[in-house]
N, C-alpha and C positions, 0 to 999 in steps of 0.2 A: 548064103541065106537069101531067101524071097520074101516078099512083103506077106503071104500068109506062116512062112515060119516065125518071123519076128512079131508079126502080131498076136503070138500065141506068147510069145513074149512078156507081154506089155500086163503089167499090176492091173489087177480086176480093178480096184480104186480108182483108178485114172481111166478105164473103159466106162466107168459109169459115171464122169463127170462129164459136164453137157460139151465140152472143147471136144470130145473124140465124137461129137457127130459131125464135125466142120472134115470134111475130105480132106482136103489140104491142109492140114493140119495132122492129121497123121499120117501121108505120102511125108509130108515134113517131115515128119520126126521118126519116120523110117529112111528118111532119109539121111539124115544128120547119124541115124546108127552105122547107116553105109559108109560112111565118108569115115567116120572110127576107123570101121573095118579095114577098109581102102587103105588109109595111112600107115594103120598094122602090120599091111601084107607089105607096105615097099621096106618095112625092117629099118635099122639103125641108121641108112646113109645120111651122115651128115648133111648133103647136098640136101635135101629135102625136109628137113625137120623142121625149118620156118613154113618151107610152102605147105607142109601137111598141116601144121599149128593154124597157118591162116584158111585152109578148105575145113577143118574140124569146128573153127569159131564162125567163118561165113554159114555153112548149113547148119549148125545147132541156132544160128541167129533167126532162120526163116521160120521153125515153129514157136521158137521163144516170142517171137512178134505177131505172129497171128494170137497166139495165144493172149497175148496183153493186149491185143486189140480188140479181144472178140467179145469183152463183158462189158467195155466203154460205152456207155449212154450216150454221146457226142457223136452223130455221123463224122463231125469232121474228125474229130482221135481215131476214131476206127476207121477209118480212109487213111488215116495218115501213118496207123501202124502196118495196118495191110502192106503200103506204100515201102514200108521200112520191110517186109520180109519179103517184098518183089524184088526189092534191090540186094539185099543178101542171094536172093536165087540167082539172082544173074552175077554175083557177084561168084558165089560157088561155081558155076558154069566157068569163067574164068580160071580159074583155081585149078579145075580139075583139067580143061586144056594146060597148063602150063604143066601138070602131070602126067600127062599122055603118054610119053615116052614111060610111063614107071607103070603103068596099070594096064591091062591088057584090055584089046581094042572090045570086046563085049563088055564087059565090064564098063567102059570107060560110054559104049552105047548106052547100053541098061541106065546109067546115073546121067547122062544128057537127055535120054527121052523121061523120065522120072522129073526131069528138073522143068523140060518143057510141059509136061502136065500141070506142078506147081505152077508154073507162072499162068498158064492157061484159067486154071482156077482162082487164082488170084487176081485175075484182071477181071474175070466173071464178078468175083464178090464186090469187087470194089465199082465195078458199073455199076450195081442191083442197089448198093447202099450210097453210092455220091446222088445228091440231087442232082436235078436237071439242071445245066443252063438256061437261063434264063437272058435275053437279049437286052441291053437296055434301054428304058423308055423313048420313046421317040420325043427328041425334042419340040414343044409345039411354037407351030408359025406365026409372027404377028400378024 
């Protein structure tokens, strides 16, 4: 499956809510269908049934978080859930090294350059919406 099959996918409803204009947000959340997928193909082995459970809940976590952050009025909630689905990204990035040996090595390319996209766009959003720093006042001389 590629990102224009599964997009073909996806409930008209949910393509006309204003979240599927956010990029990363639906790289996300075709993402989190791959990692399904992925888990699928390694079939029953016991050996892998926790580590697929924790890569299916880290990448379903990175659009569920953009998603709760992206209607938040608060720069700082919406920096800080962005923050929460950087960290699920990189957190599946782990997940799926630890499954390397079980996924074949395209595959396991395809969903690390996928993951390095998300996190690319997610550091873009959360520059564009954190304020500036600002230095603190110079203390004045007597």
């Amino acid at each position: 499956m590629n990102y224009d099959e599964w997009e073909l996918s996806v409930p008209q409803v949910i393509k006309a809510d204003l979240i599927w204009r956010v990029q990363a947000f639906r790289l996300a959340s075709f993402l989190s269908a791959c990692a399904q997928r992925d888990v699928r193909s390694i079939g029953d082995d016991a050996r892998f049934v926790a580590l697929g459970a924790q890569l299916c809940r880290a990448a379903g976590s990175v659009p569920a978080n953009i998603a709760e952050g992206y209607p938040r009025q608060s720069t700082k909630d919406r920096v800080r859930f962005y923050e929460y689905a950087l960290g699920s990204a990189e957190e599946t990035k782990t997940w799926y090294l630890s499954l390397r040996e079980s996924i074949d090595d395209e595959t396991l390319d395809e969903r690390l350059t996928l993951l390095r996209s998300i996190t690319r766009l997610l550091l873009t959003m959360i520059r564009s919406i954190r304020p500036p720093h600002r230095p603190a006042p110079a203390s004045a001389s007597p």
